[in-house]
N, C-alpha and C positions, 0 to 999 in steps of 0.2 A: 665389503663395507655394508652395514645393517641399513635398511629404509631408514631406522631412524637418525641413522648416523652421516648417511647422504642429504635427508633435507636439512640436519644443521651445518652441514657446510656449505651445502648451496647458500643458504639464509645470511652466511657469517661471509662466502665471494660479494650478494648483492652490498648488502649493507657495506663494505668496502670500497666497494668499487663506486659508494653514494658519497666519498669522500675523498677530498685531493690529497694525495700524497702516499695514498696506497700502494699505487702501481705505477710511479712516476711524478712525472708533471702533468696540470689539470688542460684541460682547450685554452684556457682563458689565460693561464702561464705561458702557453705557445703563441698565444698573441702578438703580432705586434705592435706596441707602444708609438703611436704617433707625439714626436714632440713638436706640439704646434706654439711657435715663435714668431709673431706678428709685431713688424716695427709701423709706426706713424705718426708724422710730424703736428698735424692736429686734428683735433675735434669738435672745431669751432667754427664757424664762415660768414660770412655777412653775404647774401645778394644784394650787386649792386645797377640801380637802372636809374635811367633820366628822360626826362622829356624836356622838347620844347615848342612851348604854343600848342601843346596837348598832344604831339607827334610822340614816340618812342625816338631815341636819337641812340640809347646804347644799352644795353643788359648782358650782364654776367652772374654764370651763375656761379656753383660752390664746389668747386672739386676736391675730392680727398686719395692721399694715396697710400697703399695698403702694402707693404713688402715681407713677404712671407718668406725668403730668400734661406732663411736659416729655422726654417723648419727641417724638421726632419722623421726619418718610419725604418723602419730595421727592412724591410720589405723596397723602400724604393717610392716614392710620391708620384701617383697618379696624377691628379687635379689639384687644384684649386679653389675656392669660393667663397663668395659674398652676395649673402641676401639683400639689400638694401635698404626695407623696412616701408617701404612707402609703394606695396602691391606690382613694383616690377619683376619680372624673373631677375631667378639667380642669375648672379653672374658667373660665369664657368671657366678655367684655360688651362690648359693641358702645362701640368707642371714640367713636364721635360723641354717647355721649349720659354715659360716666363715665370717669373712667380713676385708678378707684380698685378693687383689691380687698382683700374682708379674707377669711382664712381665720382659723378655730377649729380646736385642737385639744384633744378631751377624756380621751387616752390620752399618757401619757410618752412618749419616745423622743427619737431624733436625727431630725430630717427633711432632705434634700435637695429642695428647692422648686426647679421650674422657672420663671423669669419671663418672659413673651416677649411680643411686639407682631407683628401681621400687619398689612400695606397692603396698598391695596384693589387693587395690581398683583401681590400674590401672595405678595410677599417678608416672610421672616420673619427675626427677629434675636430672640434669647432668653442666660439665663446660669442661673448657679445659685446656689442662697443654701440655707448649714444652718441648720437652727432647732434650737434643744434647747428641752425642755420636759420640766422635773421635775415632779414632785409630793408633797405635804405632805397628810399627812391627821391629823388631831385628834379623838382619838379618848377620850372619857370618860365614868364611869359612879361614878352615885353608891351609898350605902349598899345594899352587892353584898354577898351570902355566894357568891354563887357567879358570880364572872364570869363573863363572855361568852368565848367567842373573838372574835379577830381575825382578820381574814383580809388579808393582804398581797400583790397580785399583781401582780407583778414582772416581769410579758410587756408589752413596748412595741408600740406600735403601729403601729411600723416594723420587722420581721425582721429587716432587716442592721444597728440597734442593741441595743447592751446597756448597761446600767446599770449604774454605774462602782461604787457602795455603796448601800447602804441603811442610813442611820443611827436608831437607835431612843433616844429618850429616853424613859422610862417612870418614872412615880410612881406610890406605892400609899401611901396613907394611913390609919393607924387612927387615925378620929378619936374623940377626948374626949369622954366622953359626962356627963351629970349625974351620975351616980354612978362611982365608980370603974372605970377597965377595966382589960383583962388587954391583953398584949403578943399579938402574932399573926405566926404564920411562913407566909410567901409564899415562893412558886416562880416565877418567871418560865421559860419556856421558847420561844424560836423552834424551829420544825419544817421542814423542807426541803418543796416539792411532791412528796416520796417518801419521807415523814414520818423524815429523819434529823434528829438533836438537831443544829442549828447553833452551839445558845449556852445556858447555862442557868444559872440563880444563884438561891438560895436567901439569906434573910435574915428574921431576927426582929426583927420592929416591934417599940415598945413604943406603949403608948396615949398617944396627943395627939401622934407623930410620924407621919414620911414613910421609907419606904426609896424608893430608886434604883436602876436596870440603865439605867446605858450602854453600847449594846453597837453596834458597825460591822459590817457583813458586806460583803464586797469581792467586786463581781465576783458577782452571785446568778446562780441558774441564773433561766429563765424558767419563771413559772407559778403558784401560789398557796402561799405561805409563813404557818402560822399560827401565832400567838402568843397565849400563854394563861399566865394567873395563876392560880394554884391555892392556895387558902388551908389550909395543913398542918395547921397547928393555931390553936387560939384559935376563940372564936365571936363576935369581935365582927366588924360588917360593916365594909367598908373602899371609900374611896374610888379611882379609878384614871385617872391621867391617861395616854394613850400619846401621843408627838407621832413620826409616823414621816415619814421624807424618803428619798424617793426619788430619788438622784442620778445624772444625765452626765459624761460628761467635757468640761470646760471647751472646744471644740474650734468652738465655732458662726463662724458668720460675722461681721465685723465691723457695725457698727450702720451706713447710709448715711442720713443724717438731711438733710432740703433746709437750705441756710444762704443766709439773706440776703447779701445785698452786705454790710451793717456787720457781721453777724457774721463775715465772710470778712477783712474790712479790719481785725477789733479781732484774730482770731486771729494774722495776719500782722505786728501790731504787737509782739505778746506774742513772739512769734517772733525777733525781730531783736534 
């Protein structure tokens, strides 16, 4: 064969060989295909905590559960994981022995969860799922001349969310006593973390009733917001319920829940 006739066929193996299907199947045809199939009941939580007389008396946080169960890799599943979105480490478990995880959250926010599978030949396949996780706290104190503060803090536990409102229901009660009482004037006031008046309402009990502040704050800044009843006038003691929520915006991910075959077959019927 002629020099010239060897560098066109070297030049005419490269250029082939720059293409799949020349000489077989490509790397990335021998791959194997992880089918990552992630079930979960929700995407949503409320934390729930209470006080009484300004103690903690209960707190729960938000647990989600993650079942991977029906994943699957031509190669065989190594791992597991879940990033959680709010700066903890992954979460890791050796697929041959669970392929279940659950994460807790005990701070509000929006989260962006990573969900992924590794095989034992390297290859990884993962997605993403939001979580929202509000919180509700109940807050009450009985026969008070001088309430407590509240303290409301409104920094999620994820950075790149914020908190859509904060809604406050609050009761104050002069309650009836054996002998006649007098009527009593309460102050309600919210404070901003850079102590500005957010909201403030002023109202005269009379004895054996309740007053009321409904009040929304849209959009809080993050950090510690306090709330405080101050009793104007009157000397009798008063009872104080606050129920405050701390809300998301509705934006999570949808729920992927596992369905049986008859649930698949009865939804399909309903359908038609």
């Amino acid at each position: 064969m002629g020099g010239r006739a060897t560098v066109l066929f070297l030049s005419a193996l490269l250029a082939c060989s720059a293409l799949s299907g020349c000489f077989g199947n490509s790397d990335s045809d021998e791959e194997a295909l992880i089918d990552l199939v992630v079930h979960y009941d929700a995407t949503n939580g409320t934390i729930q905590q209470a006080f009484i007389g300004g103690s903690q008396i209960s707190f729960s946080g938000v647990t989600f559960n993650f079942d991977f169960s029906r994943t699957s890799s031509d190669y065989g599943i190594e791992t597991f994981f879940l990033e959680p979105g709010d700066g903890r480490s992954t979460i890791t478990v050796d697929g041959s022995e669970s392929a279940e995880i659950e994460v807790e959250y005990q701070i509000h926010g929006m989260y962006t969860v990573v969900l992924g599978a590794t095989d034992i030949n390297g290859d990884t396949a993962n997605q993403t799922v939001v979580l929202r996780v509000d919180h509700t706290i109940d807050w009450s104190e009985a026969n008070s001349a001088d309430p407590d503060l509240m303290e409301i803090n409104t920094t999620p536990g994820n950075e790149d969310s914020t908190p859509k409102q904060v809604l406050l229901d609050s009761t104050v009660e002069n309650p009836s006593l054996i002998t006649p009482g007098s009527p009593v004037t309460v102050t309600w006031e919210l404070m901003d973390p850079v102590s500005n008046s957010k909201g403030t309402k002023t109202e005269q009990i009379p004895d054996g009733e309740d007053g009321e502040w409904d009040f929304i704050l849209n959009f809080p800044d993050e950090g510690i917001y306090d709330l405080t009843v101050t009793i104007d006038q009157g000397t009798d003691r008063v009872n104080i319920d606050h129920l405050i929520d701390i809300l998301y915006e509705q934006v999570e991910s949808p729920p992927n829940p596992y369905q049986t075959t008859d649930e698949n077959e009865e939804e399909n019927s309903e359908s038609e």
